[in-house]
C-alpha positions in Angstrom: -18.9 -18.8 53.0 -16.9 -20.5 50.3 -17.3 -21.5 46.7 -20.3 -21.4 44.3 -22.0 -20.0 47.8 -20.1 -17.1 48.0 -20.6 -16.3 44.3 -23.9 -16.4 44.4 -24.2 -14.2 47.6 -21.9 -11.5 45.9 -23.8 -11.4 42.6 -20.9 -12.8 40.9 -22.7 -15.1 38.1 -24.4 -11.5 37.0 -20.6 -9.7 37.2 -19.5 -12.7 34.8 -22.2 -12.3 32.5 -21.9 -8.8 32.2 -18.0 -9.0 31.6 -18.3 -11.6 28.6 -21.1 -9.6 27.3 -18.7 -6.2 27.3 -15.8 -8.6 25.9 -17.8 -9.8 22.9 -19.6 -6.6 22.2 -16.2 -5.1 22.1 -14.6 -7.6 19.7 -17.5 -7.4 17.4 -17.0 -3.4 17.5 -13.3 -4.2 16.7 -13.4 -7.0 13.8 -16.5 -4.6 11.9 -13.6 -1.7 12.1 -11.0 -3.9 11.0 -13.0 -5.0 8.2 -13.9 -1.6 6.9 -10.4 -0.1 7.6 -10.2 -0.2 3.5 -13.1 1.8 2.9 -12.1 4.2 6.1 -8.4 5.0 4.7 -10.1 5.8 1.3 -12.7 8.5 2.8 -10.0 10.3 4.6 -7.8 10.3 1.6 -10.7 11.4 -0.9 -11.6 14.4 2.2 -8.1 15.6 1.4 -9.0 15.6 -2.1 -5.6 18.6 -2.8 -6.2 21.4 -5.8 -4.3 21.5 -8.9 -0.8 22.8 -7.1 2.3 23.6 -8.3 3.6 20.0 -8.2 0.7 19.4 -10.9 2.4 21.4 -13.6 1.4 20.7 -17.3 4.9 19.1 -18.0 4.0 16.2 -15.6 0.8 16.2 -17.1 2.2 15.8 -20.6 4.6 13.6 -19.4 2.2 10.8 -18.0 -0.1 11.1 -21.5 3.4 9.9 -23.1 3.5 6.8 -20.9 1.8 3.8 -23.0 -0.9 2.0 -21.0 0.2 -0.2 -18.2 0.3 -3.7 -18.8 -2.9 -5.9 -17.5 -0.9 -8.2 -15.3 2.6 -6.8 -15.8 4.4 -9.3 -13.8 3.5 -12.4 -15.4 5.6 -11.3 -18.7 8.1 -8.6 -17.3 9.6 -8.1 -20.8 6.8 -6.6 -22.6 6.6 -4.2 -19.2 10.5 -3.9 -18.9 9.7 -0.7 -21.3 7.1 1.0 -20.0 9.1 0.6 -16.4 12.3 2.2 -18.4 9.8 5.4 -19.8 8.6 5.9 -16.5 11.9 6.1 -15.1 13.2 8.2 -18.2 13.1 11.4 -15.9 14.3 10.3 -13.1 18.1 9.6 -14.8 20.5 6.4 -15.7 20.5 6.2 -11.8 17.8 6.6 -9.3 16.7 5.8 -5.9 14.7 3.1 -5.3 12.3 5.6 -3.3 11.7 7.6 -6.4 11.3 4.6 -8.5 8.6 3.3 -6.2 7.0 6.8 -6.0 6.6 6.6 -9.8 5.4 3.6 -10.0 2.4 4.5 -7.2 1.4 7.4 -9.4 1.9 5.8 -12.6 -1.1 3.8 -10.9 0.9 0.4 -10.6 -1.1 -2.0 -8.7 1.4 -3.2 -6.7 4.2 -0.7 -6.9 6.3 -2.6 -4.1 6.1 -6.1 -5.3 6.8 -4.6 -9.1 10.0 -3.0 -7.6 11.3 -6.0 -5.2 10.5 -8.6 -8.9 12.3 -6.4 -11.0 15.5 -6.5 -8.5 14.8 -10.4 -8.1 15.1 -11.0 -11.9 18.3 -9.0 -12.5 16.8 -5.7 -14.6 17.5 -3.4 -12.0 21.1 -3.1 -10.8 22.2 -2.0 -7.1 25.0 0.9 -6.9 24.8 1.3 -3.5 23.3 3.2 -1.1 19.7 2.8 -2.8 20.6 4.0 -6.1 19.3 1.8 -8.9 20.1 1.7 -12.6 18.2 -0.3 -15.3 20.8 -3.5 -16.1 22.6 -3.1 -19.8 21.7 -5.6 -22.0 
């Protein structure tokens, strides 16, 4: 027995149904994940909600009340933000790693602290030394 015969003898149009159906069921299990992997990552970072700590001292505290409000859309007119970029960098020094430069900028709350960074480099303000060390360009 050959063909369509021997399919049908060995149950085979069932086994093909019953394959697609566990192919489909598990890409519709896989695209609703994907589509709340946003709202996944947030409840596992808001279970690890952390204590006030050490790292929370009341000089950091003071120091981010200082801070003027960020800018609405801070990109679209990078010289009224060019100073609040400059005070959030204040304490970092004239020179400073682009790694701690993007660190402030995430807990300053900047929306998008890596585009901020990689326009700020693009446009000239921010200076390479080498070695990942950044200073704000003289003007």
């Amino acid at each position: 027995m050959y063909g369509l015969e021997a399919i049908s003898a060995a149950n085979g149009w069932a086994q093909a149904a019953t394959g697609a159906a566990i192919v489909m069921m598990g890409l519709a299990a896989l695209s609703f994940v994907i589509s709340r992997i946003g709202k996944i990552i947030d409840l596992m970072e808001n279970l690890g909600i952390r204590k006030e700590g050490p790292e929370d001292s009341v000089e950091e505290k003071e120091a981010q009340k200082i801070l003027p409000d960020l800018p609405e859309k801070p990109l679209e007119n990078l010289n009224d933000s060019l100073e609040y970029y400059k005070l959030l960098t204040a304490e970092l020094g004239e020179e400073f790693s682009l790694l701690d430069f993007h660190k402030a900028l995430h807990q300053s709350g900047d929306p998008h602290p890596h585009l901020t960074a990689r326009t700020l480099r693009e446009k000239g303000y921010l200076e390479a030394i080498g070695n990942g060390v950044f200073r704000w360009k003289q003007s």
